[in-house]
N, C-alpha and C positions, 0 to 999 in steps of 0.2 A: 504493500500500500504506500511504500517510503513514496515512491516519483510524484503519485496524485497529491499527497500532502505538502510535498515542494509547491504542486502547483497551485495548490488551495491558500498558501503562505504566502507564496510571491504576488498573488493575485488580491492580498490584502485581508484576507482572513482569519479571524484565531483557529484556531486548531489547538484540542490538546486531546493526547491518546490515554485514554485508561486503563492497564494492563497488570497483571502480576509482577511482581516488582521487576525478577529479569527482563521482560520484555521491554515496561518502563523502561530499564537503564539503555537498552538498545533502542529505545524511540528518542531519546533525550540525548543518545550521542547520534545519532542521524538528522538533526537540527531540527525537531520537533518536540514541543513542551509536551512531559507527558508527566501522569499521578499515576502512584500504585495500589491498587487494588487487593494489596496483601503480599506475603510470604509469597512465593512458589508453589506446589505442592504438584506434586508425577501425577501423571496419570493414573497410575497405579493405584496409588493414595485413594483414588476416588472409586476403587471397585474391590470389595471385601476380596475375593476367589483370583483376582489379577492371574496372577500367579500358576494357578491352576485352571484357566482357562484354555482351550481347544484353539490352535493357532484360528487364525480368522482366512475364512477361501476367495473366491473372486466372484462369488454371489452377491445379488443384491439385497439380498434381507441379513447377510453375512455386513455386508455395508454397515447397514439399517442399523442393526443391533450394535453394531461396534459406538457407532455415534449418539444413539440413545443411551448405553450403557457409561460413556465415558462424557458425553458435555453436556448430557441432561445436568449430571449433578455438580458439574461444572458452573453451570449457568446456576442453580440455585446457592452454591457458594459467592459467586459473584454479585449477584441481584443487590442485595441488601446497601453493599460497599459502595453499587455502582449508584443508584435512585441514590443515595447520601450526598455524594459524590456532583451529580448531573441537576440535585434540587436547589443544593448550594450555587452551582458554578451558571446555571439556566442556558444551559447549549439551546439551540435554535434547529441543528438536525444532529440527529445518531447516524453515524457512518460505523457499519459492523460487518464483519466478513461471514460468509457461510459459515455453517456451525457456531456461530456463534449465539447466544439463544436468550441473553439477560439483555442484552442494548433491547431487544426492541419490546419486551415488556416493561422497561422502564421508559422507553420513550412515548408506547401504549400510554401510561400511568400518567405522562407530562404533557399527551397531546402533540407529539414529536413527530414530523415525519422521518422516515429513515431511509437511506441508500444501501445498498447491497453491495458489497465490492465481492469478485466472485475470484477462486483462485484456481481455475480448471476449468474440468468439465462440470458441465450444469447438473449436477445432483439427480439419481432419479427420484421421480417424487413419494416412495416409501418411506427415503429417510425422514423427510421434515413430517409425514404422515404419524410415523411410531413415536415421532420426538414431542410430539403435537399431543399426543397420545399419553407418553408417561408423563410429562409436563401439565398433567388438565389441572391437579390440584395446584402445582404455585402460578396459574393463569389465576387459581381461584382466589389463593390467597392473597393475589396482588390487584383483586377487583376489576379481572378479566371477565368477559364474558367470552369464553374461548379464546384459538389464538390470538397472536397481535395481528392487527393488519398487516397486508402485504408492505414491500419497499413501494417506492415510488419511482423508482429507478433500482435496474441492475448495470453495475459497470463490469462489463466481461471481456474480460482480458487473454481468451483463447481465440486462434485463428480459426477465420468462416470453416473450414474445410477439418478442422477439427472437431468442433464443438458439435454436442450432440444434445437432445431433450429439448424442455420447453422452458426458457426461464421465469424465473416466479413475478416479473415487472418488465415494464419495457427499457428495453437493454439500449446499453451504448458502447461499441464496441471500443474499445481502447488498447494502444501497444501495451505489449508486458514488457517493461524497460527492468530489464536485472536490476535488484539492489542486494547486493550480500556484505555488507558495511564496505571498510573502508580501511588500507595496510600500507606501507612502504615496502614498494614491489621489490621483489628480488631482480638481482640482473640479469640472471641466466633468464627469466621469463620474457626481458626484454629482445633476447637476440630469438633471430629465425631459427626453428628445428632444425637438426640435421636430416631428420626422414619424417615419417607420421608419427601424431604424438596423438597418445589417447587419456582424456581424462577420466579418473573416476571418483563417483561422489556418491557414499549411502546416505546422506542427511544428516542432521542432528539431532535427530531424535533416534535412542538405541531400537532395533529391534531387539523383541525380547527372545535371548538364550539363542539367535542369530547374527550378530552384527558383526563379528567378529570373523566366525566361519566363514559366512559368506564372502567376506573381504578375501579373505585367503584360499576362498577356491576361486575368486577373480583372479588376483594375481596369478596359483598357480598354471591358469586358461592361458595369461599370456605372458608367462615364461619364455617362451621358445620363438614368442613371435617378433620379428625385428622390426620393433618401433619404441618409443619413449615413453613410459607410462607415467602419470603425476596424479598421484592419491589424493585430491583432497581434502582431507580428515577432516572429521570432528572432532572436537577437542576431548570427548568419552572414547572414539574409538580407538581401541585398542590393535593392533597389529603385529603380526609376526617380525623377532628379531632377528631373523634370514631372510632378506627380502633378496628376492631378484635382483640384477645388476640392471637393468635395465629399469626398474623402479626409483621413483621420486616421493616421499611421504611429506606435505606442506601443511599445515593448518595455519587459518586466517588467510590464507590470501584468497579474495574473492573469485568465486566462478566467474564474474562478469570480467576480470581480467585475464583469467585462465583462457578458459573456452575460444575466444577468437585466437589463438594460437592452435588451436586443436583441429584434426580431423573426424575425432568420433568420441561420445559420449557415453559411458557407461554409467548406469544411474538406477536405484532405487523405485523411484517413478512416483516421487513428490513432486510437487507441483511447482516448488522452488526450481529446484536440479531441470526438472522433465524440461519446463518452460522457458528457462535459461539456457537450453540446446536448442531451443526452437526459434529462437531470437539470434542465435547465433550461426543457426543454418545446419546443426549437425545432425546427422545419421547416428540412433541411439540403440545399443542394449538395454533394454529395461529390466529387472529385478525385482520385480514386485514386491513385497512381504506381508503389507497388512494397509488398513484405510481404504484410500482410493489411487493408492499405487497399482493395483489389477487393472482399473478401470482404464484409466491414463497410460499404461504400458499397454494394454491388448488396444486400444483406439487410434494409437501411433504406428503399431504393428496394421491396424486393419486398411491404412491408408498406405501403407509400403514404406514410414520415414524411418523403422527403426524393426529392432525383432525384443517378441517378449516372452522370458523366461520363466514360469511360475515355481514355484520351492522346488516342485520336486523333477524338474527341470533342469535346477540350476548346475550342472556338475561342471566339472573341466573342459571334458569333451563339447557339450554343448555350446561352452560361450565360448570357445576358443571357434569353432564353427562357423558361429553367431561374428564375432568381430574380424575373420578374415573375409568372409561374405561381403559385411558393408564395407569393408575397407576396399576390397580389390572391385566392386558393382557398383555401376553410377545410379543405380534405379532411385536407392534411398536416399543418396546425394543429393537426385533434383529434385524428390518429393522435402526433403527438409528444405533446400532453397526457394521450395517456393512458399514452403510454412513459414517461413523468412520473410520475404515477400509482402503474406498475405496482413504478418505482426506488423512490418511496418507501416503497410498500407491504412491500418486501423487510426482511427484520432490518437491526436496528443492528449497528454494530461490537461494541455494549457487547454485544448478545444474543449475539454470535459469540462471542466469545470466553467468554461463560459456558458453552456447548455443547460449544468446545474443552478447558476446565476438566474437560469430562464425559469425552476423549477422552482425553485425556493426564495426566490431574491425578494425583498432586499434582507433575507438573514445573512450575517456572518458569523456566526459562533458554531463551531463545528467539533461535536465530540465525536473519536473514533474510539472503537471498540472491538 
């Protein structure tokens, strides 16, 4: 959401973001005032059985329950912080991204209208149906008569040619301009490859009792393959202390500097990572593991710009396959160049927000959430 909020600031509006305290600290070094909404707390935290739950598959009620289970009660930890928070400060709109589920009961409760900023593909509509669903009692208890109203706008930030479903408002389509902060670049990044370089990136957020393995059956897929490989990392993940010679392991330095040096994208299938190959024009392995990484990896694969590997898919042989394929084939090439293409074709931030001026004007006080 970092570019839009540039342009909501430059364009002379408050803006302040609401978040858990890390995320705060990450909106407030991205030049945007933000309040923290508490401690942190995993995911984990918020489901008694975490632990012992059944990895999640590439269905969509597999979807469904994931997001119901983990930011239903997210959202009712947040609620309370946030209406305290949003009755004091009198924001004028709620800007809140999918999943997210307290912005707009509290903007409900203040007569707020709210924007949708989307991070993918458009949701199918079970998810927000079961959320809708386990959520009836704190609609009740916050003097809902069922859900909140719709947005008033969706800003969707996935190319024409990828996006799939119906969105919940009428949309505006918008580039996905990478933001994954901000580092002093290393030199070697500055100078040209000596052959193909391939990035890989599993997120920041762990998979659970995976994040690891998987890393290290990527690496040992391309062992053998003569190209440059550059990890990366999060700052959780852990990795093998035998790495290939042809391996690079970095943390902090942004995809949005990485990847235009790169040939090919090997990735997770977050929406961060996936979306940030598609802006860069790259031909992607995708990894799925859990959320809407199935969804976004088999969607990329269905249009030709990438191939997608589900768990029990993922071995050596597979993606070693998988990355000599897109590497030496132009098919996924020009299908990502023109995903490329299609992102930059979409509005600016700056055009966004003059449209939203047309929706909401003349407010300016804008809480993100």
């Amino acid at each position: 959401m970092i570019p839009l909020l540039w342009a909501l600031r430059s364009a002379g509006h408050h803006v302040v973001v609401a978040m858990p305290k890390t995320m705060a600290d990450v909106s407030a070094a991205a030049g945007v005032s933000a309040v923290s909404l508490g401690d942190d707390i995993p995911l984990a935290g918020l489901v008694a059985d975490h632990a012992h739950r059944p990895p999640q598959d590439a269905g969509v009620q597999s979807l469904a329950e994931h997001v119901a289970d983990y930011y239903g009660p997210l959202a009712e930890r947040n609620v309370g912080r946030l209406f305290e928070i949003a009755e004091r400060w009198q924001p004028d709109v709620v800007m809140h991204t999918s999943w997210e589920y307290a912005g707009p009961i509290v903007a409900a409760r203040l007569g707020l209208p709210t924007i949708r900023h989307g991070w993918g593909l458009t949701l199918p509509p079970e998810v927000d149906e079961l959320v809708h669903q386990r959520l009836a009692y704190l609609y009740r208890d916050w003097g809902l008569h069922g859900a909140p109203p719709p947005p008033v706008r969706w800003i969707d930030v996935c190319p024409r040619s990828m996006q799939v479903g119906k969105p919940p408002a009428e949309s505006l389509p918008m580039s996905w301009i990478p933001f994954n902060g901000s580092a002093v670049l290393p030199d070697w990044l500055l100078r040209k490859p000596q052959g193909k370089r391939v990035a890989v990136t599993l997120g920041n957020v762990p998979i659970r009792g995976r994040h690891s393995q998987v890393l290290h059956t990527t690496l040992e897929a391309l062992r053998e393959i003569d190209t440059e490989v550059v990890v990366a990392a999060g700052w959780g993940l852990e990795h093998d202390a035998d790495l290939p010679e042809n391996v690079r392991v970095v943390r902090g330095v942004p995809l949005h500097d990485l990847l235009p040096t790169c040939d090919l994208s090997i990735t997770h299938g977050g929406a961060g990572s996936l979306l940030a190959g598609v802006a860069h024009g790259l031909p992607q392995v995708v990894l799925p593991q859990m959320c809407v990484h199935f969804q976004h990896g088999d969607r990329l694969a269905a249009i030709g710009g990438g191939v997608s590997l589900h768990p029990a898919e993922q071995t050596v042989e597979n993606i070693r396959e998988a990355v000599c394929g897109l590497l030496s084939h132009s098919g996924a090439r020009l299908v990502a160049a023109r995903l490329q293409q299609e992102n930059d074709d979409q509005l600016s931030p700056a055009s966004v927000v003059k449209h939203l001026e047309t929706v909401v004007a003349p407010r300016t006080e804008w809480a993100v959430v």
